[in-house]
N, C-alpha and C positions, 0 to 999 in steps of 0.2 A: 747415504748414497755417495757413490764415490763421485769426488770431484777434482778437478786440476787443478793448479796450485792459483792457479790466477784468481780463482773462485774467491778464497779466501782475503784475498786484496795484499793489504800492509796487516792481516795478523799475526801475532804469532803463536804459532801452532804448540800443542803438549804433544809429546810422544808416548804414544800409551801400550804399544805391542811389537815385537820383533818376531817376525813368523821366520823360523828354521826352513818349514820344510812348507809346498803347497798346500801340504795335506790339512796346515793350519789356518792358511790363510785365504784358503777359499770359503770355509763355513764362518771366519769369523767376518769378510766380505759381504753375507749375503745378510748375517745376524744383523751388522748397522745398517743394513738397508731395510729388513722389514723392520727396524725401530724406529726410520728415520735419522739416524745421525751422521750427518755428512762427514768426508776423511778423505783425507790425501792418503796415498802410498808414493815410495820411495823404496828403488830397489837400490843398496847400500850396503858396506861390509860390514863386520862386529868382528871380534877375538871370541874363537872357542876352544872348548879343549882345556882340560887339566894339565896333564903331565907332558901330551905335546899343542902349545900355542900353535893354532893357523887362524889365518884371516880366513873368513866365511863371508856368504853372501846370502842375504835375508831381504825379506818384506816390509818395511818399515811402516807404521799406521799412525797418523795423527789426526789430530781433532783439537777443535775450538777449548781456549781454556774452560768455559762455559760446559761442556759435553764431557768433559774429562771422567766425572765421577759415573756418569751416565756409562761413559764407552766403558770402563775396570767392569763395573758390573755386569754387564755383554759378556767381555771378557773371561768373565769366572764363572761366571753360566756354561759356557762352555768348556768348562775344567782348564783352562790354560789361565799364566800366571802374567796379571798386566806388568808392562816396565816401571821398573822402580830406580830411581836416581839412587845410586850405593854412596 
């Protein structure tokens, strides 16, 4: 379920999804709702783009370190690829 940040207290949060486009992060919104698994969003920029770099503006999705393995799974159920520290 989504929650505000305050929800969470002093934790800190894993970042597990950067949605591009609405179209991703509305289904994957409602997925940890009917699981249960609580999550902040943040709307925040990323670098995309190959050959021309621009700064974009995305979704950002976090969750309990606890939930982490839970939310990738969500994740991939819905064909999209959770974030991964490079």
């Amino acid at each position: 379920m989504k929650q505000d940040p305050e929800f969470f207290g002093e934790a800190e949060l894993d970042l597990v999804y950067i949605a591009k486009k609405l179209r991703e992060a509305l289904p994957l919104e409602e997925a940890f709702t009917a699981q249960g698994i609580d999550y902040a969003i943040e709307l925040d920029t990323y670098t995309g783009g190959l050959i021309f770099r621009t700064e974009r503006t995305g979704v950002f999705f976090y969750v309990l370190p606890e939930k982490t393995e839970a939310a990738k799974e969500i994740i991939r159920g819905l064909r999209l690829k959770p974030y991964e520290i490079v």
